[in-house]
C-alpha positions in Angstrom: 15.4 18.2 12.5 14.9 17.7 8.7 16.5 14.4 8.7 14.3 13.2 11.3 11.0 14.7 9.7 12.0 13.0 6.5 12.6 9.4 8.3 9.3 9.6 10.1 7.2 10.5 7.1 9.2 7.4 5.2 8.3 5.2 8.1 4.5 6.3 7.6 4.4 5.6 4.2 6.3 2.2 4.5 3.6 1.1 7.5 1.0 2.7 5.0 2.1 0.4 2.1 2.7 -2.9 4.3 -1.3 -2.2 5.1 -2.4 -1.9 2.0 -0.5 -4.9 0.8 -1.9 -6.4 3.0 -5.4 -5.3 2.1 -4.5 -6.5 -1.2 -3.8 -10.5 -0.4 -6.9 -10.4 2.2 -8.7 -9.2 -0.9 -11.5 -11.4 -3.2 -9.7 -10.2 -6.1 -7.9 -13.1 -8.6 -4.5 -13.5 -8.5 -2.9 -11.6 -11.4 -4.9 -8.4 -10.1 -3.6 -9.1 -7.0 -0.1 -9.6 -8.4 -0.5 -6.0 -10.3 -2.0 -3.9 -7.3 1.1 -5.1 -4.9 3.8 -4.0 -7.5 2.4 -0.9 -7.7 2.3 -0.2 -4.5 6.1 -1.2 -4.3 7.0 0.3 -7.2 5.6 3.5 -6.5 4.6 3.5 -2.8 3.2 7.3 -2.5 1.2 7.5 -5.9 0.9 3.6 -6.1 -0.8 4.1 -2.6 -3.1 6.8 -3.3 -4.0 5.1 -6.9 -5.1 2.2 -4.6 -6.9 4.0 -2.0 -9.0 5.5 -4.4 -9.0 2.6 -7.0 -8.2 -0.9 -5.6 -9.2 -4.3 -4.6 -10.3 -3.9 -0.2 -9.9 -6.8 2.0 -11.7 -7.3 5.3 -8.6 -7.2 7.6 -9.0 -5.2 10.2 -5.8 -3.7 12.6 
């Protein structure tokens, strides 16, 4: 059961990421912010993606 748990929250957090990534591109931010905001978030998917969600550049894509 563990195993499982762990995969699902993982697959969460990688959906989680992939949207705020996304967020990130669809954003009106320049490049170079752009650039820095999407490594975080792939370097450090939990923290980079709370840093963002409190921080970062929003796009207007809607899912």
């Amino acid at each position: 059961m563990g195993s499982t748990f762990n995969g699902l929250v993982g697959l969460i957090i990688l959906a989680l990421d992939i949207w705020a990534i996304l967020n990130v591109i669809k954003s009106g931010s320049e490049v170079g912010v752009k650039v820095l905001w999407i490594l975080l978030i792939a370097l450090l998917p939990v923290i980079g993606l709370v840093i963002w969600a409190i921080a970062g550049p929003r796009g207007n894509i809607r899912i």
